[in-house]
C-alpha positions in Angstrom: -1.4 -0.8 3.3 -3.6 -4.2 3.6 -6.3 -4.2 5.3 -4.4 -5.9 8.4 -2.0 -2.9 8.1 -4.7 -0.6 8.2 -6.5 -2.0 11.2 -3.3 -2.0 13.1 -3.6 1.5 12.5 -7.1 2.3 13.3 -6.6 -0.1 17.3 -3.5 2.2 17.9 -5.7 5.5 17.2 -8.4 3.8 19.7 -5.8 3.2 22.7 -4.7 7.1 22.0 -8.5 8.0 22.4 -9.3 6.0 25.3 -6.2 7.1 26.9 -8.0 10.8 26.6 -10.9 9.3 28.3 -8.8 7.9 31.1 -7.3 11.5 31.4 -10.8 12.8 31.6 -10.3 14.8 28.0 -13.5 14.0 26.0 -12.3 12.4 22.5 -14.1 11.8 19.1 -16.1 8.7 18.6 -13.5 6.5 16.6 -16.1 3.8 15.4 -19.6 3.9 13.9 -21.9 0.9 13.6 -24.4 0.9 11.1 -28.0 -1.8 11.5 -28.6 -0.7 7.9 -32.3 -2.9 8.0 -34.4 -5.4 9.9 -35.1 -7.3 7.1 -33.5 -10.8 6.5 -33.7 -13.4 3.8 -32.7 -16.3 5.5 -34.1 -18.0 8.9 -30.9 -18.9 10.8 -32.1 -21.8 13.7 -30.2 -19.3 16.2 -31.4 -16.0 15.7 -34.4 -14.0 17.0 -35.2 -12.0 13.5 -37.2 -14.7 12.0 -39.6 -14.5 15.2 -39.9 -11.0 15.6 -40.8 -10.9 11.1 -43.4 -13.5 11.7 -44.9 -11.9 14.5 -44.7 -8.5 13.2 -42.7 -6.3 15.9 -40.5 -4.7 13.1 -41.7 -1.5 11.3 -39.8 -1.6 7.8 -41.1 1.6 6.9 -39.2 3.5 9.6 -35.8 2.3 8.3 -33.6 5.5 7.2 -33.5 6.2 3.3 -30.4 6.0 1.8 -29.4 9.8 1.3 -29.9 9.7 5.1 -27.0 7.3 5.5 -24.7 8.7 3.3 -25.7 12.4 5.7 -24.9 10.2 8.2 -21.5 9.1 6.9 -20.4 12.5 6.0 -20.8 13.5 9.7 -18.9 10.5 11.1 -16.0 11.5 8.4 -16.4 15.0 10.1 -16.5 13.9 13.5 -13.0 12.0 13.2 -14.5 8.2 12.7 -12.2 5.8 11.0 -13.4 2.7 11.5 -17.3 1.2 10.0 -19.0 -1.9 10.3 -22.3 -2.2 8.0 -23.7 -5.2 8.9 -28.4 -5.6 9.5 -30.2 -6.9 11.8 -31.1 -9.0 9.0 -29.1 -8.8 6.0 -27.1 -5.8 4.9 -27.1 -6.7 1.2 -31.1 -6.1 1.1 -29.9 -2.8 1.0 -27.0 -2.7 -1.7 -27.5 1.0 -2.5 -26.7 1.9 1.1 -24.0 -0.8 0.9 -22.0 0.3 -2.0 -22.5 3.8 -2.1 -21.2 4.4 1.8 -18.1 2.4 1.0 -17.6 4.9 -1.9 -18.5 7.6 0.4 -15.8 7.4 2.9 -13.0 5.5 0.5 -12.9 8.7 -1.6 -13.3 11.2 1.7 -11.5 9.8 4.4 -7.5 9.7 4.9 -7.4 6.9 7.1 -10.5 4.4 6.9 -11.5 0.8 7.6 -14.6 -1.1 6.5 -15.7 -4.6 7.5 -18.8 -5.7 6.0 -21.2 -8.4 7.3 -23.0 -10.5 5.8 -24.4 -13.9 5.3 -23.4 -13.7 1.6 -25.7 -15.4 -0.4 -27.3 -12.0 -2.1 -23.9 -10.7 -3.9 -23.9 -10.5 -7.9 -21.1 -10.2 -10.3 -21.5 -5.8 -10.6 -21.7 -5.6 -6.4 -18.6 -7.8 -6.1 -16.8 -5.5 -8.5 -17.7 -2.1 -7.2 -17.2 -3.0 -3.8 -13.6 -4.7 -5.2 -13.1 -1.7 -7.2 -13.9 1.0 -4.6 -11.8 -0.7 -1.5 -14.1 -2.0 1.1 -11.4 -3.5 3.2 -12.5 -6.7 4.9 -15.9 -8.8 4.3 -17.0 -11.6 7.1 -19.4 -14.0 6.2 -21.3 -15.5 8.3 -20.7 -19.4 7.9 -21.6 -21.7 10.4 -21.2 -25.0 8.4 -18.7 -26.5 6.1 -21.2 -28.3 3.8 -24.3 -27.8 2.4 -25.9 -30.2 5.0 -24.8 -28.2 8.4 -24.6 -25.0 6.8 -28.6 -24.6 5.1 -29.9 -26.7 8.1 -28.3 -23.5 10.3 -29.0 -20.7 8.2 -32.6 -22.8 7.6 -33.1 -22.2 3.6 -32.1 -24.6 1.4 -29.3 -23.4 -1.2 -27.6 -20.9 1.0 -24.3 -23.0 1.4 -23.5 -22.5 -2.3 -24.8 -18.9 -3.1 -22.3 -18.3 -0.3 -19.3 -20.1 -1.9 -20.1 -18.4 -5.4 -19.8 -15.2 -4.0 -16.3 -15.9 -2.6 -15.0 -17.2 -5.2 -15.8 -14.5 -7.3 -14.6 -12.3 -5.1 -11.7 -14.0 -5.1 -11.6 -13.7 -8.5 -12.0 -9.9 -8.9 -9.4 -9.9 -6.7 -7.1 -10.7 -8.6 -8.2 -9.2 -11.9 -8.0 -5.6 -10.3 -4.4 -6.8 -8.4 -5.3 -5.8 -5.3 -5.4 -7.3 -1.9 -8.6 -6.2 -0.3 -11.2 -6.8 0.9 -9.7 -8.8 3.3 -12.1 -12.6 3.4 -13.3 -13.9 7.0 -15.9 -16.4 8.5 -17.5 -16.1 11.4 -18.7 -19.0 12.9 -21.2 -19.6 15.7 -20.3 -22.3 17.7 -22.7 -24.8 18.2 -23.7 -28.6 18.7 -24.3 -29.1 15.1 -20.6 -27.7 14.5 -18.2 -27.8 16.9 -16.2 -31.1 15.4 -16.2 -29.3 11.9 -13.9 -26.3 12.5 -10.7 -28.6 10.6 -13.3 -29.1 7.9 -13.9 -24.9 7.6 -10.2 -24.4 7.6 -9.8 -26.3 4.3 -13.0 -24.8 3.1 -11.6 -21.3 3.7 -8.5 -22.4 1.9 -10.3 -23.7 -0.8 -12.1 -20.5 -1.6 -9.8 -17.9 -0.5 -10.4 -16.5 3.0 -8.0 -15.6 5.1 -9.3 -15.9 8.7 -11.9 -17.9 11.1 -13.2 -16.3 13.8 -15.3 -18.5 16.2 -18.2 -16.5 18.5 -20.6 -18.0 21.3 -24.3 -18.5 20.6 -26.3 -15.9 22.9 -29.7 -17.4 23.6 -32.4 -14.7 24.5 -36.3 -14.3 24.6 -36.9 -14.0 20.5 -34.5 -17.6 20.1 -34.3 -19.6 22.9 -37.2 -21.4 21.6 -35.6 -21.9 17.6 -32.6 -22.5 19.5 -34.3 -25.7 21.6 -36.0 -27.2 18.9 -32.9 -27.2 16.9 -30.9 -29.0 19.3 -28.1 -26.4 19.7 -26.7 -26.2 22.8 -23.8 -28.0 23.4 -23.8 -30.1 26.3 -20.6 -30.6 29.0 -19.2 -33.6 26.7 -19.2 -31.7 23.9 -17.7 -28.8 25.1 -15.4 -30.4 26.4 -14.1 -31.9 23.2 -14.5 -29.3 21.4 -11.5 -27.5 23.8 -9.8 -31.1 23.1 -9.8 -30.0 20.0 -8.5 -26.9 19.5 -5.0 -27.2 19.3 -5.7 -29.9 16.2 -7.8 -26.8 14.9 -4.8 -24.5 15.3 -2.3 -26.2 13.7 -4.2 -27.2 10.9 -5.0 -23.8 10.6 -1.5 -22.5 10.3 -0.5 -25.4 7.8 -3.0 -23.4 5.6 -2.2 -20.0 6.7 -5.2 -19.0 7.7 -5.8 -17.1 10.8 -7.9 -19.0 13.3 -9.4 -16.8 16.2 -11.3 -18.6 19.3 -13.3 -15.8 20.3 -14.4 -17.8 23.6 -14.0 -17.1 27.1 -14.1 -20.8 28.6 -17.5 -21.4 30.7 -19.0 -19.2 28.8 -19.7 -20.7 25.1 -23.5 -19.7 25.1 -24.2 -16.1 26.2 -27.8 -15.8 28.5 -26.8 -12.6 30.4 -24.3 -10.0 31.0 -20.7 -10.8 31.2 -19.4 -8.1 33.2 -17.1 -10.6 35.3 -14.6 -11.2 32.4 -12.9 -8.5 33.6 -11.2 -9.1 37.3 -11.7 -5.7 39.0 -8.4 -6.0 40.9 -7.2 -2.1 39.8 -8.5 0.8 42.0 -8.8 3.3 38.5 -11.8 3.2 37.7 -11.9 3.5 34.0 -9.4 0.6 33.8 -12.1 -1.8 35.4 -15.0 -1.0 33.3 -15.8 -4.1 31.7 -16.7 -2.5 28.1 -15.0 0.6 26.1 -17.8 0.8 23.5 -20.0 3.6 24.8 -16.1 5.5 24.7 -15.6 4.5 20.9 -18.3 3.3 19.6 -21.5 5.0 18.0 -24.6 2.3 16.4 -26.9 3.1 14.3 -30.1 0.8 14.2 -32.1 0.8 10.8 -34.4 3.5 12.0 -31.7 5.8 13.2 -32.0 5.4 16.9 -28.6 5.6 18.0 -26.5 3.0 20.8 -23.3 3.0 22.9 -22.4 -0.6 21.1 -21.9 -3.4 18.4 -25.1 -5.0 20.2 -27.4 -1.6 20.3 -29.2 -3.1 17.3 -32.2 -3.5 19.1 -31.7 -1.0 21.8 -31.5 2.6 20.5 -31.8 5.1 22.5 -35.3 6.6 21.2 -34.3 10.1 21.6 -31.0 9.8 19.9 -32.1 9.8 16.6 -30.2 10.6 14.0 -33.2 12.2 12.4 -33.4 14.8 15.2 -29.9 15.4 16.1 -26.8 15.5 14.7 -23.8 12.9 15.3 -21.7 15.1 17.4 -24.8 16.7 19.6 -25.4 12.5 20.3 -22.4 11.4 21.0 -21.4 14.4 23.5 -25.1 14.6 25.3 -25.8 13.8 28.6 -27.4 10.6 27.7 -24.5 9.2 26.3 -22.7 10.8 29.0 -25.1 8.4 32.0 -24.1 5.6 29.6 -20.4 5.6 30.2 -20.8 6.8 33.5 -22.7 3.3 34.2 -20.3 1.2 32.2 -17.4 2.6 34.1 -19.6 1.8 37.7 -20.4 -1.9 36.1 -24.0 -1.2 36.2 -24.9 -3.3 32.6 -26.8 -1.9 30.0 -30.0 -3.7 28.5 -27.7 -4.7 25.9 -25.1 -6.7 27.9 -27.3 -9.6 27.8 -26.6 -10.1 24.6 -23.1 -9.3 24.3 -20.3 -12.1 22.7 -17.5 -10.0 22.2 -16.1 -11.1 25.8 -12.3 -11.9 24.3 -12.4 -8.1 22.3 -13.7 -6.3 25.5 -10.4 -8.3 27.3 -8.4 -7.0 24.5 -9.1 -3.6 24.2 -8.2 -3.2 28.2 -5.1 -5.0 27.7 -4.4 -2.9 24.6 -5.0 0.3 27.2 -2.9 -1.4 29.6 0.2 -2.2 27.7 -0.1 1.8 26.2 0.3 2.8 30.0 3.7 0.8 30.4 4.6 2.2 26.9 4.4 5.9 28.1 5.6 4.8 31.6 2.1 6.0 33.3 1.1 2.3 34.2 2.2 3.2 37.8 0.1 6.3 38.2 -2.9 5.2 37.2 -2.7 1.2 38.3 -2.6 0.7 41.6 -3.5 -3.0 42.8 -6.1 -3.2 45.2 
């Protein structure tokens, strides 16, 4: 299977799980997301690491050693997880043992796995791209915010990035088709901001160029540690260009298919900078429960940040639950205790997290209920558990 094949696989074992949760029948964690390190080698105009480096507030020397990740690993293949993200709060690749010998880890241990790794891209060399190639990580997203060298350094804020980036895929690329295979997979993710919302037809033929295969487009979220980068760089789209930009999308779109790539707009309109939690995507018109709660995470989702405190989501990376430590307690004592327990429990009442200020993934959250939804009307239940306010 492709990696496409294989995450079709891996969303139909989440609805099955979550299903078990709607039925009150406690299920394995299906996902684990791994903050592999705080440390960063690039100062993007939008982020909050930069700030919190200079003015000290990370502690590097509390960041898990690698034979603890790959114990960590093994438990998650235990446990029943399928699915991994590796991705820092900085940059994952300052960490390539971690990084390469995980995806070896589960590729040769797990019968069903799928691994997306993040990363700005500019730290890969010619023996990382071919183990990672050669041991079948299944899907890389690069985080691309600019077509050109101009937009893309002046976002990532170090000069040179834009074409470390586009060495590395094109020598993946490359390896690619010297070992005949199809993974991994090749994506951009793009925040959307003032500097680049007229440029997305300009990162389809990019993309093209250099072989990736899909564009996903995320809101900025603007919080204490980069509001103030964020302001001086002159990021925040104003109404007019908003406004175009959504004037432009179906330009975007069909452009995008011309080249085959896929083109995902990850944007819930009204809402293409993120300052607080975004609870009211979902319309609570369904008496269940469960099938309101704006976010599934904390039912599927286990994070790891870099010093093993662990979180109920993709945006924990900052907010680990201090005595959920991987370092103390095992995966399975975590993800069944009491804490994590409260945690659902809240999602489930709509009380947000610390963590849903910062949340972008509004369109996945609106998927994965759908995706619940839609199971319902497969196993004809929709009627017992839906009922329309």
């Amino acid at each position: 299977m492709n990696s496409y094949e294989v995450l079709n696989t891996i969303r139909e074992i989440r609805v099955k799980r979550l299903y078990g949760w709607l039925n009150n029948v406690p299920q394995p964690p299906v996902k684990i997301t791994m903050f592999t390190t705080q440390k960063c080698n690039l100062k993007c105009t939008f982020c909050g690491v930069p700030k919190c480096i200079e003015e000290g507030k990370f502690d590097f020397s509390r960041e898990l050693p690698t034979e603890k990740w790959l114990d960590v690993v093994r438990e998650g293949i235990e446990l029943g997880v399928v699915d991994w993200e590796m991705l820092g709060v900085g940059e994952a690749l300052l960490r390539p043992d971690v990084t390469v010998n995980t995806i070896k880890l589960i590729k040769e241990n797990s019968k069903v796995s799928y691994f997306l790794l993040t990363t700005n891209g500019t730290l890969f060399t010619k023996e990382i791209i071919k183990e990672i190639v050669k041991y079948g990580l299944d899907r890389i997203q690069f985080s691309i915010d600019g077509p050109d060298v101009k937009t893309h350094d002046y976002l990532r804020g170090v000069k040179g990035t834009f074409k470390r980036v586009v060495w590395a895929l094109k020598n993946i690329t490359k390896m690619k088709r010297k070992l005949k295979t199809e993974n991994p997979a090749l994506s951009i993710n793009m925040v959307l901001n003032a500097k680049n919302y007229n440029k997305v037809d300009k990162m389809i033929k990019l993309a093209h160029k250099v072989g990736v295969e899909e564009i996903i487009i995320t809101p900025m979220r603007v919080e204490k540690d980069n509001a103030e980068r964020i302001e001086k760089y002159k990021l925040i789209m104003d109404n007019n260009e908003i406004e175009k930009f959504y004037e432009l999308t179906e330009k975007y779109r069909k452009l995008a298919e011309k080249n085959k790539i896929r083109l995902q707009i990850l944007l819930t309109k009204g809402k293409e900078k993120i300052i607080g939690p975004t609870d009211d995507i979902i319309e609570d018109d369904i008496q269940n429960k469960f099938l309101t709660s704006p976010c599934y995470e904390p039912f599927y989702n286990l994070a790891i940040t870099p010093a093993g405190e662990v979180g109920p989501c993709v945006t924990s990376a900052s907010f680990g639950i201090k005595n959920l430590n991987v370092m103390q307690r095992s995966l399975k004592d975590i993800w069944y205790s009491k804490e994590f327990n409260e945690i659902r429990e809240k999602r489930i009442n709509r009380i947000p997290l610390p963590q849903c200020s910062h949340c972008t993934i509004t369109e996945l959250r609106k998927q994965i209920r759908n995706e619940l939804l839609e199971y319902l009307k497969e196993k004809n239940e929709y009627e017992r558990f839906v009922v329309k306010k």
